[in-house]
C-alpha positions as CSV (number, residue, x, y, z in Angstrom):
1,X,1.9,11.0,-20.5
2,X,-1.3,8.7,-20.2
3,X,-3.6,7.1,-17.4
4,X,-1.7,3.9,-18.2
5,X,1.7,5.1,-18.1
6,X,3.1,4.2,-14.7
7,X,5.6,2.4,-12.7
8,X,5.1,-0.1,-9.9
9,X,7.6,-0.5,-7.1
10,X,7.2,-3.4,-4.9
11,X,8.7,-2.4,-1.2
12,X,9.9,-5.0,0.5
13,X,11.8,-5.6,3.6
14,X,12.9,-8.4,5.9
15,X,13.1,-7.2,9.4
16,X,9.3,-6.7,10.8
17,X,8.6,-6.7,14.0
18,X,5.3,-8.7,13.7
19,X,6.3,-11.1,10.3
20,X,10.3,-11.2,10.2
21,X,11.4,-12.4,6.6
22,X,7.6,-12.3,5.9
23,X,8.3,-11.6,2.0
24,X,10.0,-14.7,1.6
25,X,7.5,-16.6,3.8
26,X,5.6,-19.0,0.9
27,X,1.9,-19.4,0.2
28,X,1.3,-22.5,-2.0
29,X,4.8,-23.1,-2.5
30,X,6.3,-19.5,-3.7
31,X,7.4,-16.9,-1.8
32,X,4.8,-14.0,-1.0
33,X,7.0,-11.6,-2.9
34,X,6.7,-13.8,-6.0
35,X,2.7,-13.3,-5.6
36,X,2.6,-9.7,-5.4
37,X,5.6,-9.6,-8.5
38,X,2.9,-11.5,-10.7
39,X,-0.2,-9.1,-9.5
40,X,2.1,-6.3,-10.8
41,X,2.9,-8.0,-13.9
42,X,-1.0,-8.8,-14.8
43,X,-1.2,-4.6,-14.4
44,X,0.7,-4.4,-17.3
45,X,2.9,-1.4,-16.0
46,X,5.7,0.1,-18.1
47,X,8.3,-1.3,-15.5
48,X,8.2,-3.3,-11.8
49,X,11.0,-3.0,-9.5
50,X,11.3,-4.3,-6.0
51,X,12.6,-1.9,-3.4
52,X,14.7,-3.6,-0.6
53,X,17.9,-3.4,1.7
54,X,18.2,-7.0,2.2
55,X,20.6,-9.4,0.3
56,X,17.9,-12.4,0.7
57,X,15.1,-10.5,-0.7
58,X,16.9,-9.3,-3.7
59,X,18.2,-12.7,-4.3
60,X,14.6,-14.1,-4.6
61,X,13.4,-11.5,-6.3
62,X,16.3,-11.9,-8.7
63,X,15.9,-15.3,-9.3
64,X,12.0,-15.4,-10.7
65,X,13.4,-12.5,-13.1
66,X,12.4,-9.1,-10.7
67,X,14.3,-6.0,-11.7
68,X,15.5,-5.2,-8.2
69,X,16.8,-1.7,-6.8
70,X,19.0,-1.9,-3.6
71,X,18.0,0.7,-1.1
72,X,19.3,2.3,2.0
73,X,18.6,-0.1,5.4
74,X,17.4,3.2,7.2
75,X,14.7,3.9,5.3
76,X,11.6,4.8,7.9
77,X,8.6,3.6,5.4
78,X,7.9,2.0,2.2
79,X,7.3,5.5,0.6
80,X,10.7,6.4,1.8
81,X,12.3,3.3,-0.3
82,X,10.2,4.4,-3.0
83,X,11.3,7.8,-3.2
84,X,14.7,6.4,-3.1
85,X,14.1,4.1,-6.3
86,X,12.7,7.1,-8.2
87,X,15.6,9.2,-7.3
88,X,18.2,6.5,-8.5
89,X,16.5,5.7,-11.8
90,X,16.0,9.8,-12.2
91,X,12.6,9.0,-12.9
92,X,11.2,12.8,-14.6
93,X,8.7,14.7,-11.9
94,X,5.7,13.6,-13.8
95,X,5.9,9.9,-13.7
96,X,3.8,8.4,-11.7
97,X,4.4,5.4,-9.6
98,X,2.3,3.2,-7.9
99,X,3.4,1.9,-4.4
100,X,2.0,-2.2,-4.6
101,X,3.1,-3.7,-0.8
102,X,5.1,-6.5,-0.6
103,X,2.5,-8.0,2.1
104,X,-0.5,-8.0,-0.5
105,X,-0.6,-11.2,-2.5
106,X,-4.2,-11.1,-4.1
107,X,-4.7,-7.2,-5.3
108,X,-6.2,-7.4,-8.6
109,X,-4.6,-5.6,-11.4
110,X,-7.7,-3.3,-11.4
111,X,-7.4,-1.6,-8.6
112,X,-3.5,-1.0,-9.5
113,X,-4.9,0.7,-12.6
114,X,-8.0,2.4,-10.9
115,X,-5.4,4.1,-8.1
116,X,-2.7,5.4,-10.8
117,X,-5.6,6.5,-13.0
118,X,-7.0,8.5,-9.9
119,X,-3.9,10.3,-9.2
120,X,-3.9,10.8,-13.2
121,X,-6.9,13.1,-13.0
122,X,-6.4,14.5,-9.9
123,X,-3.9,17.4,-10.7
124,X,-3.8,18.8,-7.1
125,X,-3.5,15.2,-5.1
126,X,-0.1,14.7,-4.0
127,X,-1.3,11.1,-3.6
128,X,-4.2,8.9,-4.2
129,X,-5.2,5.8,-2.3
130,X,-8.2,3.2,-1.9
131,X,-10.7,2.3,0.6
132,X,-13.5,-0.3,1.0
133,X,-16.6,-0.5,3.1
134,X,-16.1,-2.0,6.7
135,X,-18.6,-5.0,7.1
136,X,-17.5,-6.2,10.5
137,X,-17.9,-4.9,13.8
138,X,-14.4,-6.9,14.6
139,X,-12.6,-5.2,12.2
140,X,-14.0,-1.6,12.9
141,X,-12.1,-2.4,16.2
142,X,-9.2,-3.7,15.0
143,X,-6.1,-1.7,15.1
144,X,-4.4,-3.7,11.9
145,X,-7.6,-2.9,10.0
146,X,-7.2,0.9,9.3
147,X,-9.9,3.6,8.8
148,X,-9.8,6.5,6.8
149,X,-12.2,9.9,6.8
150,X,-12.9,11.3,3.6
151,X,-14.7,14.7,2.6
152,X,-17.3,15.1,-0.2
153,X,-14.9,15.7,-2.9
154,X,-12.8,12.5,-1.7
155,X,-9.6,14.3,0.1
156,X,-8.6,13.0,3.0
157,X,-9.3,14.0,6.6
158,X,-7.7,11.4,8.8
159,X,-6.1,8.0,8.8
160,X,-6.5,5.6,12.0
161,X,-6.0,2.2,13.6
162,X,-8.8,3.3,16.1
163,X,-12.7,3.1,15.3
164,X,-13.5,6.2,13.4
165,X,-16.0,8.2,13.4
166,X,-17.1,7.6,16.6
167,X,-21.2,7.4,16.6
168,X,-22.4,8.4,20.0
169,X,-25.8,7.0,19.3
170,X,-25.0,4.0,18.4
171,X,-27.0,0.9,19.1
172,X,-25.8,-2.6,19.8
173,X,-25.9,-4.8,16.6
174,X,-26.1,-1.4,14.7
175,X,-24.2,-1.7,11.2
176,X,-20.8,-0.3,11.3
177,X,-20.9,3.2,8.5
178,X,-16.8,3.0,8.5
179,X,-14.2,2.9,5.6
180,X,-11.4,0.6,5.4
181,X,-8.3,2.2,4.0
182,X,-6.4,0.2,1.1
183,X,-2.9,0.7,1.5
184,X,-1.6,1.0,-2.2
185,X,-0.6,4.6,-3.2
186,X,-0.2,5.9,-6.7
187,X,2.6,9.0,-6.1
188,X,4.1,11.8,-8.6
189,X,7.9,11.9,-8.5
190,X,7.6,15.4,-7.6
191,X,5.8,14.3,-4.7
192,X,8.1,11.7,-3.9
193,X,11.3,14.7,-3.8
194,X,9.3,16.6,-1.3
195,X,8.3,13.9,1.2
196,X,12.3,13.2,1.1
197,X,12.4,16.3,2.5
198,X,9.1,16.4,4.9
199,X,9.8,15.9,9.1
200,X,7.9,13.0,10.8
201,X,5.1,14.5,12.8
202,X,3.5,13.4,16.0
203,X,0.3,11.8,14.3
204,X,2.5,9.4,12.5
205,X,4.7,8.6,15.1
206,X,1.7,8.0,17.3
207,X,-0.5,5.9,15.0
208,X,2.9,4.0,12.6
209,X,0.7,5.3,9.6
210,X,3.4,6.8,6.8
211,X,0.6,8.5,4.9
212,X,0.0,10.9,8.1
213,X,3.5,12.5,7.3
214,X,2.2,14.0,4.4
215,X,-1.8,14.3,5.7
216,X,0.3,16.8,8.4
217,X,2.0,18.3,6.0
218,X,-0.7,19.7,3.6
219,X,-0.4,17.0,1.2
220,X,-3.8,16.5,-0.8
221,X,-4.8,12.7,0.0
222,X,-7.4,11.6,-2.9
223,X,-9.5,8.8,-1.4
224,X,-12.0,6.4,-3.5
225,X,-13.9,3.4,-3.2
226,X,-12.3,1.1,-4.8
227,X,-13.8,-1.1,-7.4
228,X,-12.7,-4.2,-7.0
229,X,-11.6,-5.2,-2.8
230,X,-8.5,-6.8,-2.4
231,X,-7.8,-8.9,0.3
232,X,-6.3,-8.3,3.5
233,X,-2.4,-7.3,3.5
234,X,-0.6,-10.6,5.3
235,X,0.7,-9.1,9.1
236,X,1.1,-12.4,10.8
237,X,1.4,-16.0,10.5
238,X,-1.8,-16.5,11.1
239,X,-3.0,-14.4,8.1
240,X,-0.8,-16.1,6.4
241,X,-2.1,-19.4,6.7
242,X,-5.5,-18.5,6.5
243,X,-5.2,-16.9,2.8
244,X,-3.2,-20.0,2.2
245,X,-5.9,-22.4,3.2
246,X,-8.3,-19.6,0.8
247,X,-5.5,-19.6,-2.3
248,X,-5.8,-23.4,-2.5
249,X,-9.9,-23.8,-1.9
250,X,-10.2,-21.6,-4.9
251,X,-7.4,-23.9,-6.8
252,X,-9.6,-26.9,-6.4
C-alpha cells in the first residue's frame, strides 16, 4: 500500500445541538455537505463515502452523485460512524482512512494528503491529526477553538477547549505560544476495530473531544503543523454566514 492510497469518509449528521441540519444548510447556493464532497474529490482519494443516519442527508448526498453508507443513529462521534463504514465495506486492517468533517467546507486537498501521508509513516500512531499556530488572543480563549499539546517527537499530550499551556508569567498584550488543533484524522482500520471496542473516559466526557477516548486509552496521537491552514469548521450560523460573505469576496 502507498502514501496515496486512502479512503475519505465524510461524517455527517443532522441533529446538533448548536447547528441542527447544519450539513444541508447552503453556502453560495449548495449545501455545506456538497462543499466538503468536492474538497474530497480534489484529494483525489481511491473512494469518498459520506457516513450518516439521517434520510435527508443521504438524499442530498445522493443526489450530487456521493456514495453514501447508512449508519447506526447511536453512534457517539464521527469516529464511531467511521468505524462503522469500514466495518461494513470490510475495509482490510491496513487501509487507511481519512476522517474529512462534514462542517469543514474550505480544507484544501493538501492537508487531506499531508494527514494520511503522516499516519503512512508513522507505524506506531494509531492516529494522526493537524494543528496550526494560534494568532489571537480571542481564540486561545475560545472554547470552540481547540488546543492541543504536543511532545518533541509530535505525539500527543492533551487535547482542550480551555487555554493551554497556561503561562504564569504572562504579560498583557504578550503573543499567545498556543496550537490550534485541526480536526481531520487519518485512521488504520485496525485502529478503527479497537476504538469500537474502547470505553468513554472521563476526559472526553468532560471536554466533548472524541480524540480523548483514545489519548486515555494509550492510543499514539501523531500531531503536525500543517502546511497549508484550513479554515475554521462551521459551528453556528453565524460562522456560517461569515465564510459565506468570505466564499463570495473571493468569487469576485
Amino acid at each position: 500500500m502507498s502514501a496515496q492510497d486512502f479512503t475519505i469518509v465524510i461524517p455527517a449528521r443532522y441533529a446538533s445541538s448548536r447547528f441542527p441540519g447544519k450539513p444541508l444548510a447552503k453556502i453560495c447556493g449548495q449545501p455545506m455537505l456538497w462543499h466538503v464532497y468536492q474538497r474530497a474529490l480534489e484529494a483525489a482519494a481511491r473512494e469518498v463515502i459520506v457516513a450518516t443516519d439521517d434520510e435527508r442527508i443521504a438524499d442530498a448526498a445522493a443526489g450530487f452523485g456521493a456514495d453514501v453508507c447508512m449508519t447506526s443513529a447511536d453512534c457517539p462521534s464521527g469516529t464511531d460512524r467511521i468505524a462503522e463504514v469500514a466495518a461494513a465495506k470490510g475495509w482490510s486492517e491496513e487501509t487507511i482512512v481519512v476522517n474529512l468533517q462534514g462542517d469543514e467546507p474550505l480544507t484544501p486537498a493538501t492537508v487531506v494528503h499531508q494527514v494520511a501521508n503522516n499516519l503512512y509513516s508513522q507505524s506506531r500512531a494509531g492516529i494522526a491529526t493537524l494543528c496550526s499556530p494560534i494568532e489571537r488572543e480571542v481564540d486561545f480563549h475560545d472554547p470552540n477553538v481547540v488546543k492541543v499539546l504536543f511532545d518533541t517527537d509530535g505525539r500527543a499530550l492533551y487535547f482542550s477547549r480551555a487555554p493551554i499551556p497556561f503561562d504564569r508569567n504572562a504579560k498583557p498584550g504578550q503573543p499567545v505560544v498556543a496550537w490550534r488543533h485541526i480536526g481531520i484524522y487519518a485512521y488504520r482500520v485496525a485502529f478503527l476495530q479497537q476504538w469500537t471496542h474502547m470505553a468513554g473516559g472521563q476526559l472526553e466526557g468532560l471536554e466533548k473531544l472524541e480524540q480523548l477516548r483514545a489519548l486515555q486509552n494509550g492510543v499514539y496521537i501523531h500531531v503536525a503543523e500543517a502546511a497549508e491552514v484550513p479554515s475554521h469548521g462551521i459551528d453556528t450560523p453565524q460562522q456560517l454566514q461569515e465564510l459565506e460573505e468570505q466564499m463570495q469576496c473571493q468569487d469576485r
